[in-house]
C-alpha positions in Angstrom: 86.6 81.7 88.9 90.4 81.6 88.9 92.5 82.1 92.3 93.1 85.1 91.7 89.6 86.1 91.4 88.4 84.4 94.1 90.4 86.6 96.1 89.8 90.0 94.9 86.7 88.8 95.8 87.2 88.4 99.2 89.2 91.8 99.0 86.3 93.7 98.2 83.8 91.9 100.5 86.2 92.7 103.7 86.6 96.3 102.8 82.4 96.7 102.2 82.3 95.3 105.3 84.3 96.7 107.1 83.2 100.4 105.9 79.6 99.5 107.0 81.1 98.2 110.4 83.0 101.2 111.4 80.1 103.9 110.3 77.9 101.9 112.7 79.8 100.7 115.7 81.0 102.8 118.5 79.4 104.5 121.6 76.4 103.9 120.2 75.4 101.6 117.2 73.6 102.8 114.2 71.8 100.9 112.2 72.4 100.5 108.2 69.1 101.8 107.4 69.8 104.5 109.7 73.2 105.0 107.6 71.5 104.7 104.7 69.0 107.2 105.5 71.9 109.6 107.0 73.7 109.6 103.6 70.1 110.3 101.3 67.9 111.6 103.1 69.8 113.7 105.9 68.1 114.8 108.8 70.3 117.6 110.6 68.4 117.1 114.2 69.1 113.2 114.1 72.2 112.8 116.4 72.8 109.6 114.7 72.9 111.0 110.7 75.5 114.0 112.3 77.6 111.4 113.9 77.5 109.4 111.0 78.3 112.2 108.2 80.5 114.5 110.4 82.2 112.3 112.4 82.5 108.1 111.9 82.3 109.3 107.9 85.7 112.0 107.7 87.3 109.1 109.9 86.8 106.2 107.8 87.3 108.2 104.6 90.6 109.4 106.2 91.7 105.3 107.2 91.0 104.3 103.6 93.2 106.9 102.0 95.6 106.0 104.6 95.7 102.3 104.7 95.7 102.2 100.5 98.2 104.4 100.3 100.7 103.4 102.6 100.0 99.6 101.5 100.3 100.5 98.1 104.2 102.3 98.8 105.2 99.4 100.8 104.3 96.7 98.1 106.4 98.9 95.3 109.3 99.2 97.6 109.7 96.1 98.2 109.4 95.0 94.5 112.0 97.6 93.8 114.6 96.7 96.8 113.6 93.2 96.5 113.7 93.1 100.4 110.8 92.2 102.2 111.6 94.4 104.7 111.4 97.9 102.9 108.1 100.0 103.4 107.5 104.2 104.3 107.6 103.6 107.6 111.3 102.0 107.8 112.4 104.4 104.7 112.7 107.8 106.3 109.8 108.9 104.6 106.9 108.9 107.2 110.0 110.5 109.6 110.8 113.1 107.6 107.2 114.3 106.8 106.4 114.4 110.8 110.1 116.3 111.0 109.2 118.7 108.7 105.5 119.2 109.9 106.6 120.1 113.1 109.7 121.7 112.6 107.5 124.0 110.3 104.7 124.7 112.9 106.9 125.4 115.7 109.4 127.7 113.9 107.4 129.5 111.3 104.1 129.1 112.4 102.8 127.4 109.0 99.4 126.7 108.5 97.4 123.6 108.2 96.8 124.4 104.3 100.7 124.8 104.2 101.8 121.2 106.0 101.1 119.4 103.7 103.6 120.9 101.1 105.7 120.4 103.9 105.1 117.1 104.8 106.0 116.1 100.8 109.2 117.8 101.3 109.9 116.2 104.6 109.5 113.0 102.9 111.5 113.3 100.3 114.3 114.6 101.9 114.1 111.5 104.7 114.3 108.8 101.7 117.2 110.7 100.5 119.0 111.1 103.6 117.7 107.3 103.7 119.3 106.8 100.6 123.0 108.6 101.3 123.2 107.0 104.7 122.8 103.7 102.9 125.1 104.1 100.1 127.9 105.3 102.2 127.7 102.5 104.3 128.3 100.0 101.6 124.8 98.9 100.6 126.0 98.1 96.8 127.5 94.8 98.3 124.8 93.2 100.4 122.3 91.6 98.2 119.2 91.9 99.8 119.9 95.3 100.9 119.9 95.2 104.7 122.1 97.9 105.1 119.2 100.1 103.2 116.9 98.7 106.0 119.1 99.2 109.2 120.2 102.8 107.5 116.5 104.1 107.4 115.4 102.4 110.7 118.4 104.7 112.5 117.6 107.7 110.0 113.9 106.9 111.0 115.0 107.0 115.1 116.6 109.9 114.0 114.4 112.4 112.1 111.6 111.3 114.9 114.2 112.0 118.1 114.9 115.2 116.7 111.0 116.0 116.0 109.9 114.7 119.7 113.0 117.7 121.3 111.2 120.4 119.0 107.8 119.7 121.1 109.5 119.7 123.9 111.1 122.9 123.6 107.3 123.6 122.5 105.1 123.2 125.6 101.9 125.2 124.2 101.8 122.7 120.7 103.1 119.9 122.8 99.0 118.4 122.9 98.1 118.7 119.6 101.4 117.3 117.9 102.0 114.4 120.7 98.7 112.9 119.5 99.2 113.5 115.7 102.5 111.4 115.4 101.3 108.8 117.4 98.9 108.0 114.2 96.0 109.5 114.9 92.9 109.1 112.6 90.7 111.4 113.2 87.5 113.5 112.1 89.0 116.4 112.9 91.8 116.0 110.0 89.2 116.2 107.1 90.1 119.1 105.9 93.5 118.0 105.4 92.3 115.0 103.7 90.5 117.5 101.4 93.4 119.7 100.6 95.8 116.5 100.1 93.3 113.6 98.6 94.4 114.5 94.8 98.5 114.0 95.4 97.2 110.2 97.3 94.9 109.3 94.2 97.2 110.5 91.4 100.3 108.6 93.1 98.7 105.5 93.6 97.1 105.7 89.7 100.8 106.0 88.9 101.8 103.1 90.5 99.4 101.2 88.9 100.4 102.5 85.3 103.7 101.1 86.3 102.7 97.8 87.7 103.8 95.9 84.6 107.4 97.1 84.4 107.7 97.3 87.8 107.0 93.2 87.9 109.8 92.5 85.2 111.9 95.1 87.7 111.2 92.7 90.4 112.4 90.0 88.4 115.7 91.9 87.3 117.4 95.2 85.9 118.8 93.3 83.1 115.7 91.0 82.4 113.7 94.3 82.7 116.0 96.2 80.0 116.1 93.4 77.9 112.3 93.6 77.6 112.1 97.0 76.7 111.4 98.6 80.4 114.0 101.9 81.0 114.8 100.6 84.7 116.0 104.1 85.7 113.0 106.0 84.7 110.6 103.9 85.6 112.3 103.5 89.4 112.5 107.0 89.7 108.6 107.7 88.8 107.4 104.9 91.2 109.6 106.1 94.3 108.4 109.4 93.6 104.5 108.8 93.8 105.3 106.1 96.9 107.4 109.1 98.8 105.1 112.1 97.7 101.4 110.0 98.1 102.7 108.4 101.9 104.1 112.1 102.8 100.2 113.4 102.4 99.1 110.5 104.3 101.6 111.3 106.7 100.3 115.1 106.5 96.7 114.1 107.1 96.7 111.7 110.3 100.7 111.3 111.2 103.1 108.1 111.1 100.5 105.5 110.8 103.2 103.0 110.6 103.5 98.8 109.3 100.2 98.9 107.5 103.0 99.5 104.5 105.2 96.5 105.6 102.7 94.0 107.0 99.8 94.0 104.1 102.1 93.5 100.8 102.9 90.2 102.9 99.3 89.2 103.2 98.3 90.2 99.5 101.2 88.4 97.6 100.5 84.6 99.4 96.9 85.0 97.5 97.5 87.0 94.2 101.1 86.3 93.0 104.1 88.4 92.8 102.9 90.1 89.8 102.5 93.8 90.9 99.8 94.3 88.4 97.5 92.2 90.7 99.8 93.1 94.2 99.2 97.0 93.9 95.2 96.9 93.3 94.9 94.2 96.0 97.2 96.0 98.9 95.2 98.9 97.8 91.9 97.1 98.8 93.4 95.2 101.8 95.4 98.5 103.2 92.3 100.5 103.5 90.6 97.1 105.2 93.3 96.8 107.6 93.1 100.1 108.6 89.5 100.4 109.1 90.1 97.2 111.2 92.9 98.5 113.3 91.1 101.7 114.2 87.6 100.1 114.6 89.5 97.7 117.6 91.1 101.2 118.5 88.1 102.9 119.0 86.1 100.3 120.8 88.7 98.1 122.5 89.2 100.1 125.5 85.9 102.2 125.3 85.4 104.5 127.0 89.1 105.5 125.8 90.6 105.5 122.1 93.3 104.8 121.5 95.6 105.9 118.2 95.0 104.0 115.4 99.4 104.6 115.2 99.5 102.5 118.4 97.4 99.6 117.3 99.4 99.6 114.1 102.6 99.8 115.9 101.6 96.5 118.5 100.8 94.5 115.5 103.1 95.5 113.0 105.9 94.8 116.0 104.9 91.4 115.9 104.4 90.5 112.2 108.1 92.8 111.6 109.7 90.1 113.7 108.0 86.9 112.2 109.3 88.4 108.6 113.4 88.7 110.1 112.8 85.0 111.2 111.5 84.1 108.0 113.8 86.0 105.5 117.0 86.8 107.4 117.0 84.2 110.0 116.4 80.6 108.7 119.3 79.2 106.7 118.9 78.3 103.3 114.9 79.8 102.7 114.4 81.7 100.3 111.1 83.8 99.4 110.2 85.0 96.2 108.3 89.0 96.4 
């Protein structure tokens, strides 16, 4: 078995494991026959199958869609920018779906069904403000696109400031929404998850139809045109599905952030650059890492929980500034994406 193999190996071994781990730890531990049994033959006055199908199910369900997705947009980013440093999270696009979402609730009152239209639109307007912040402030002359990074990490402080004064203004949604952009996975969101699973699957199944001409873009515009690949088109489609699939994510369980910067990192050192190989594997190692970081979130400080957002956020902290040092910081190193 090549490398390569080896490791989607391991990808899909982590995941199975981790699945199995979160449906049966917490307050109390299930057993996997007992999961087993909850999932065929359900028993609906055995506390354990309802905790398992109503509640640790809907959770982890929700942290895989959430963990592939954003993985998956961070990866393509990257390969587009060719900056190691590009992802949802430090994009505007996770900031202007929460802006939106909350903008929407507190001034017209829209319903759950309704945010997550909203939360598309947020998105794509925060990539686009993103975009013209960048552009103005003279991002055509820095090669590895910094100012595109430092442009959407003040539009990101930005968007989220301005969201944060709407809730205060907002005492009676103040609660709900405080816990919601803090990245909270959560049972109670399935029905979000529902409504918004198709616009995930379909953007991600785009990505991957791309993944071949978005590896020769990686390598190039010119070397990418030269073999066939219309650069423009092809850009456009995959920043669509990263900005439209993250904004549902976004919609479901708020800004669960870094998962997007932090896995394409850990996926490339095994598979390659190729994005035919990075895409399926940050899908498989997103959704791990998230059922990791909210498994520690739940359990770590029992009885509390803490946001799966938060966990994210103290990690992703940590591995942002190892990647400046690496990329940014040490002279003469360079990294190939």
């Amino acid at each position: 078995m090549t490398r390569r193999g080896s490791a989607f190996l391991v990808f899909v071994l982590a995941l199975t494991i981790a699945f199995v781990a979160n449906l049966s730890l917490g307050a109390s531990i299930i057993a996997p026959n007992d999961i087993r049994a909850a999932f065929f033959q359900f028993d609906a006055d055995n506390y354990d199958h309802f905790i398992v199908v109503y509640q640790r199910l809907p959770r982890v369900l929700i942290a895989v869609f959430t963990g592939s997705v954003m993985a998956c947009g961070g990866a393509v980013l990257q390969g587009l920018m060719r900056n190691p440093l590009a992802s949802p999270t430090l994009l505007g696009v996770n900031a202007g779906a929460t802006l939106f979402v909350v903008g929407g609730v507190i001034f017209f009152g829209i319903s759950s069904a309704s945010q997550g239209l909203v939360a598309l639109i947020g998105g794509a307007v925060g990539f686009a403000i993103c975009l013209v912040v960048a552009r103005m402030s003279g991002m055509d002359g820095n090669p590895k696109g910094l100012s595109l990074i430092l442009s959407g990490a003040v539009v990101s402080m930005l968007l989220i400031g301005i969201a944060n004064a709407f809730l205060l203004s907002s005492p009676e949604l103040r609660n709900e929404f405080l816990g919601w952009m803090s990245g909270n996975i959560n049972h109670v969101y399935f029905d979000r998850l529902e409504l918004l699973w198709p616009v995930g699957v379909i953007g991600m199944g785009v990505l991957l139809v791309l993944s071949r001409a978005l590896s020769l873009i990686a390598l190039g515009s010119e070397k990418a045109s030269s073999a066939g690949v219309n650069v423009t088109l092809v850009s456009r489609l995959a920043v669509g599905a990263v900005v439209l699939s993250c904004s549902a994510a976004v919609a479901i369980c708020g800004p669960v952030g870094f998962v997007g910067l932090v896995v394409p990192h850990i996926v490339r050192p095994l598979v390659g650059a190729n994005q035919t190989a990075v895409i399926p594997g940050c899908i498989l190692v997103g959704a791990t890492v998230c059922l990791i970081a909210d498994m520690i979130a739940r359990m770590a400080f029992a009885p509390f929980v803490l946001h799966t957002g938060l966990m994210m956020d103290m990690v992703g902290g940590v591995v942002f500034a190892i990647i400046v040092r690496r990329y940014y910081l040490t002279p003469g190193l360079r990294r190939s994406l």
